[in-house]
C-alpha positions in Angstrom: -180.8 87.0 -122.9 -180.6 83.3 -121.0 -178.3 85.2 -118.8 -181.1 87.9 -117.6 -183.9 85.3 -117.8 -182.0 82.7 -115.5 -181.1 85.9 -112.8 -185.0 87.4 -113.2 -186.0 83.4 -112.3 -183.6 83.3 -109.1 -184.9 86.7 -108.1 -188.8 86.0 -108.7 -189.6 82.3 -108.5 -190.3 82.6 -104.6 -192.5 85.4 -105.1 -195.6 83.7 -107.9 -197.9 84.8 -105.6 -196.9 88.3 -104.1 -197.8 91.0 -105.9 -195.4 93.4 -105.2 -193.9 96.4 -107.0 -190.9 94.1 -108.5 -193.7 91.5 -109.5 -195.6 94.3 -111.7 -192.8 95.8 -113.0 -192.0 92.0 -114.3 -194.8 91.8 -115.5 -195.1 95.0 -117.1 -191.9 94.3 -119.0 -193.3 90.7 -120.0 -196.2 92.1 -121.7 -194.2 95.1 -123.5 -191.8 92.4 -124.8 -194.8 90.4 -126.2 -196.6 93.1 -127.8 -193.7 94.9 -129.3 -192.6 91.4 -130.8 -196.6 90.8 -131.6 -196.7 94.2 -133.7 -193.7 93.6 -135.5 -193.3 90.4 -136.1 -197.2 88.6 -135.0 -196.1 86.8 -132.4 -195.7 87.5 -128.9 -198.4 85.4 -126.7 -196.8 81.9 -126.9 -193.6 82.6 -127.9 -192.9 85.4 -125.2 -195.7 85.5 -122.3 -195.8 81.8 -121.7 -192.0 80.9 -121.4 -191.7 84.3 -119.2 -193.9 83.7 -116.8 -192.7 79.7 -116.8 -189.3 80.6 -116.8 -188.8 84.1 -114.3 -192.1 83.8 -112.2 -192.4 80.3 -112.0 -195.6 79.6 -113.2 -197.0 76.0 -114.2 -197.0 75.8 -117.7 -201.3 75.3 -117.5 -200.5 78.9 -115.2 -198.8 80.2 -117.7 -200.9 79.2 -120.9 -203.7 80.5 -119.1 -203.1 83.8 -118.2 -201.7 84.0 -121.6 -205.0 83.2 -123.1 -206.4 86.1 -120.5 -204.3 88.7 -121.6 -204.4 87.8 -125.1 -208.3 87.2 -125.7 -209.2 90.2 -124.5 -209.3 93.6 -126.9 -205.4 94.4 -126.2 -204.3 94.5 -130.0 -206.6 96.6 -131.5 -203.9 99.3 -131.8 -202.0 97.3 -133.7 -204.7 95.5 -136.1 -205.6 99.0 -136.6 -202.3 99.9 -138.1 -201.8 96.7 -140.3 -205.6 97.4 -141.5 -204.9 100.9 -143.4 -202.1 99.7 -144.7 -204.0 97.2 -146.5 -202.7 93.9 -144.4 -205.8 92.4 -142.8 -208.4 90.5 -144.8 -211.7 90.5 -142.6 -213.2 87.9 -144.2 -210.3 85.6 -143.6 -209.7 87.6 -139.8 -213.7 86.3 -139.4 -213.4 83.3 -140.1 -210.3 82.0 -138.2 -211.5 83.7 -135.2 -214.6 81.9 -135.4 -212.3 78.8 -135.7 -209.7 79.9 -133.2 -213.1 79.9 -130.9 -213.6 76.6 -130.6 -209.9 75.2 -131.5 -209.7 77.2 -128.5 -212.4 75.6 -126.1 -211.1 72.0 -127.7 -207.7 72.3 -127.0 -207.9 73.9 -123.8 -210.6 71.4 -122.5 -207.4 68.9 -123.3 -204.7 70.7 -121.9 -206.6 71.3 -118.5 -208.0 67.5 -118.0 -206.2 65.3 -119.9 -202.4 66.5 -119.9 -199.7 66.4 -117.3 -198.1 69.7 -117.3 -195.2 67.8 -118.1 -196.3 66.2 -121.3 -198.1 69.7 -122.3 -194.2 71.4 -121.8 -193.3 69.0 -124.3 -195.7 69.1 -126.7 -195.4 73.2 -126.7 -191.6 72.8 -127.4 -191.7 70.4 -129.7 -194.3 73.3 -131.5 -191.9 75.8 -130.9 -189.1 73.5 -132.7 -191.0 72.7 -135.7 -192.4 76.1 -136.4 -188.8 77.5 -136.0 -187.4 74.9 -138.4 -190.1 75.5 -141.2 -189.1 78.8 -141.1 -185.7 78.7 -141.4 -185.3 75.6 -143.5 -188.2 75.2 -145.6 -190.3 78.2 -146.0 -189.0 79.2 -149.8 -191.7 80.9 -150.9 -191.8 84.2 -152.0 -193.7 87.0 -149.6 -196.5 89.0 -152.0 -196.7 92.5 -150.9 -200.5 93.7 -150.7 -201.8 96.4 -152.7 -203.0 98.8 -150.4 -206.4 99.7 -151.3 -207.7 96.4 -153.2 -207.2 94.2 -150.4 -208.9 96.1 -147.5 -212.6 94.2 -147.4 -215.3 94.8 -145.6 -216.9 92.6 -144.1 -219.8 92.2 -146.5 -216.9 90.6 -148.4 -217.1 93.0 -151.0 -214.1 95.8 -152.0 -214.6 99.1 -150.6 -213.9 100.0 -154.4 -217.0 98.6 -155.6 
């Protein structure tokens, strides 16, 4: 994998700007990378997109967090919310309410990143996340996953069952 993502860099870092048909189909791949890994696992934007474009297109890490945040804010997931949702894996309440959150977390951090952070010290401070989310989950996350039942945890957004 370092192997292909070092040769993809060589090949494409001279070309961030030029659109052309191995640029797209870069791109194309980036993105069906991030949301196969976003369906199956919920990840995909941060963990994939940004280091791809960084790291084979040579993008600026405020480049690549940024057009990271474009693809992923807009409606591009709804396929695969819908399938987690009938099978009883989404709670809307809680889906409301971090959105609402991840609103302005969003506007606060990216007000930071863009004015107040080298990209430098903003590389760092997304690996350093990267590292400590990786070693929580290998390490220290010993709790045990409870499976949902599939028709008592879909909620409407009223907040009340669809049993009720």
């Amino acid at each position: 994998m370092i192997i292909c993502i070092l040769f993809l860099r060589k090949l494409f870092l001279k070309k961030t700007n030029d659109m052309s048909a191995q640029t797209i189909i870069v791109l194309i791949l980036i993105g069906l990378a991030a949301g196969t890994l976003s369906g199956l696992v919920g990840i995909g934007g941060g963990v994939i997109i940004v280091p791809a474009l960084i790291y084979i297109l040579g993008f600026t890490q405020k480049q690549a967090q940024g057009t990271s945040l474009g693809i992923l804010l807009l409606p591009i997931g709804i396929l695969a919310v819908l399938q987690y949702y009938k099978q009883g894996y989404i709670n809307v309440n809680y889906v409301i309410i971090v959105a609402l959150s991840f609103v302005v977390g969003g506007f606060l951090g990216s007000r930071l990143a863009t004015t107040s952070l080298s990209d430098e010290k903003l590389k760092r401070i997304f690996a350093i996340v990267l590292m400590l989310v990786s070693l929580k989950m290998l390490f220290f996350d010993r709790r045990k996953p409870v499976e949902p039942q599939k028709e008592a945890s879909k909620i409407e957004v009223s907040g009340q069952s669809e049993r009720n």
